[in-house]
N, C-alpha and C positions, 0 to 999 in steps of 0.2 A: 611067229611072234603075234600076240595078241593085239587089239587094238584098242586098250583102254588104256590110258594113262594113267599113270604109275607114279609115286610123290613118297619121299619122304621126308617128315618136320620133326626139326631139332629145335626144340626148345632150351634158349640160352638166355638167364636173365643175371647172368655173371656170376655172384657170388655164390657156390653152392651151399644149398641148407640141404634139412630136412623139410623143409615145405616144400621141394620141388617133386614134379609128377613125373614120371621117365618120360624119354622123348614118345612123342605121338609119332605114329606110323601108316602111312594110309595105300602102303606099296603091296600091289599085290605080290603073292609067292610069285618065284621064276620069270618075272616081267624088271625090266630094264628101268631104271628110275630117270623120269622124263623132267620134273620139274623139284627141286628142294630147294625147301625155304629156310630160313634162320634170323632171328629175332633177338635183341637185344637192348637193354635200356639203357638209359645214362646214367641212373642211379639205382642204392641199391635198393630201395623199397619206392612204393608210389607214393606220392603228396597229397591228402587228403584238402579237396578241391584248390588244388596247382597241378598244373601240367608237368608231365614227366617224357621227355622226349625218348620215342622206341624208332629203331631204325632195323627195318624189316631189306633180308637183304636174299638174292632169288636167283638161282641158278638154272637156267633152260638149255639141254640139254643140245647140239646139233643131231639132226638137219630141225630141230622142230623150234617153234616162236609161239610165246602167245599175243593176243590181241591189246593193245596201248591202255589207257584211261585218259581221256577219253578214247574210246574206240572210232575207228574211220577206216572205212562209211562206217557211219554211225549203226548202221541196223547188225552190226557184229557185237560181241560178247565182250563186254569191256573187263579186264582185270581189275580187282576189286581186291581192298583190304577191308573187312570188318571184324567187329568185335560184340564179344557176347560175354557178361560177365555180372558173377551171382549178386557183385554187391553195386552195381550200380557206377562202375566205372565207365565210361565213353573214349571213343579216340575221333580225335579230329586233326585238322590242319595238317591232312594227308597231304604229301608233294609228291607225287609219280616223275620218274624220269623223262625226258623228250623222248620219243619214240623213234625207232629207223622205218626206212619206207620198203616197201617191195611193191612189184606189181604181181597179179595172178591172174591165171585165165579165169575167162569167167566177171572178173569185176572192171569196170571201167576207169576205176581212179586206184591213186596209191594205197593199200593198206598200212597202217599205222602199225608196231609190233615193237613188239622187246623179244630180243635174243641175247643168247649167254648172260654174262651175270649182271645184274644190275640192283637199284637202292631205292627202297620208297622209303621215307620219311614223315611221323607223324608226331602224335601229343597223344599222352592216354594220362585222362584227370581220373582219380577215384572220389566220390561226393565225400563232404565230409564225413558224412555219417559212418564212414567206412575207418575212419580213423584209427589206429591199433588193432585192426582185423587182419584177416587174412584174407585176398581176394582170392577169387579162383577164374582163371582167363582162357575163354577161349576164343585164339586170335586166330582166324578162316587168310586166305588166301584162293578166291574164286577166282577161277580162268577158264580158258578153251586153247587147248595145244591141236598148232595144226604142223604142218610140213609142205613142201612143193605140192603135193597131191592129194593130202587127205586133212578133214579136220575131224579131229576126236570128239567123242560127247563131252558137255561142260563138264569141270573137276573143281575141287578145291581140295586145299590143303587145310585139315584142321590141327592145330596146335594149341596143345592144352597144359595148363603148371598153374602153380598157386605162387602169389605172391604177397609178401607184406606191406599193408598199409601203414607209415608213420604214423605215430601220434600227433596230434595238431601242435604246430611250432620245433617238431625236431628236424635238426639238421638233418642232411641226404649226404649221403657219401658218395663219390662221384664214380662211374665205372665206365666200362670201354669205350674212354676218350678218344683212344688210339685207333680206333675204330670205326669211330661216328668222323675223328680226322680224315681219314683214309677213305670213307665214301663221300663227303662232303663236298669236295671239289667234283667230283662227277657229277654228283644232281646239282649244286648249284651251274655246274658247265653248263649242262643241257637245259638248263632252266631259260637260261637267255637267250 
């Protein structure tokens, strides 16, 4: 088995159009998929400058973890969600889950990590200026998967689709409430 990490992203922003891009895929051929991500918003277009809450949700596969956000010790690779996108949309008021601890040889204090599935939570505003466009998003997912014995070189996950900017002042239709329910209580659990 090789030793590079293996990923793949499904991009899900609920309702399907013709504006969406297939899912992105960043899985090598014949390699085992170590970490998949999946993405989802609350509504069905973005708010031109109003936040749109996306709830980014991340399966890590056993035996392997990636590194917390913040990362501990700090001089490890912290998990990261960012975004890159044509018209000028931003995400912030990222919440990462609480992290579990392990020890490893080699390091003196606990390591921080996320294993199996877990939720990050954010806000992606589009500027107004984007208003009745079409954005086109690509939301990363950067980590480092390690195991009991080895850590992989850094990875991410890119995940790419377009989506619709409202008009300024139209209504949002609401989408996978049931959803953003359902991971809700785990990140605010671990939040406290």
């Amino acid at each position: 088995m090789k030793s590079v990490v293996s990923v793949i992203a499904v991009l899900t922003f609920g309702m399907l159009s013709t504006l969406f891009v297939p899912p992105a895929s960043a899985q090598a051929p014949g390699e085992p998929s170590l970490v998949t991500v999946k993405t989802f918003m609350a509504a069905s277009k973005l708010a031109p400058g109003q936040p749109v809450e996306v709830l980014i949700v991340v399966q890590v596969q056993k035996p392997w973890h990636i590194n917390s956000n913040p990362a501990n010790p700090d001089y490890l690779i912290p998990t990261e969600f960012k975004l890159v996108a044509t018209e000028g949309s931003k995400v912030d008021q990222l919440k990462y889950p609480k992290a579990g601890t392990m020890n490893m040889d080699g390091i003196d204090e606990p390591v921080h990590v996320y294993e199996g599935e877990f939720a990050i939570f954010g806000k992606i505003t589009a500027p107004v200026e984007a208003a009745g466009k079409t954005e086109s998003l690509d939301m990363q997912l950067h980590y480092q998967a390690c195991n009991d014995q080895k850590c992989l070189q850094p990875n991410k996950v890119s995940i790419k689709g377009k989506v619709p900017v409202a008009a300024v002042g139209e209504a949002l239709e609401p989408q996978n409430q049931k959803l953003f329910e359902k991971y809700r209580p785990k990140a605010e659990e671990k939040k406290k």
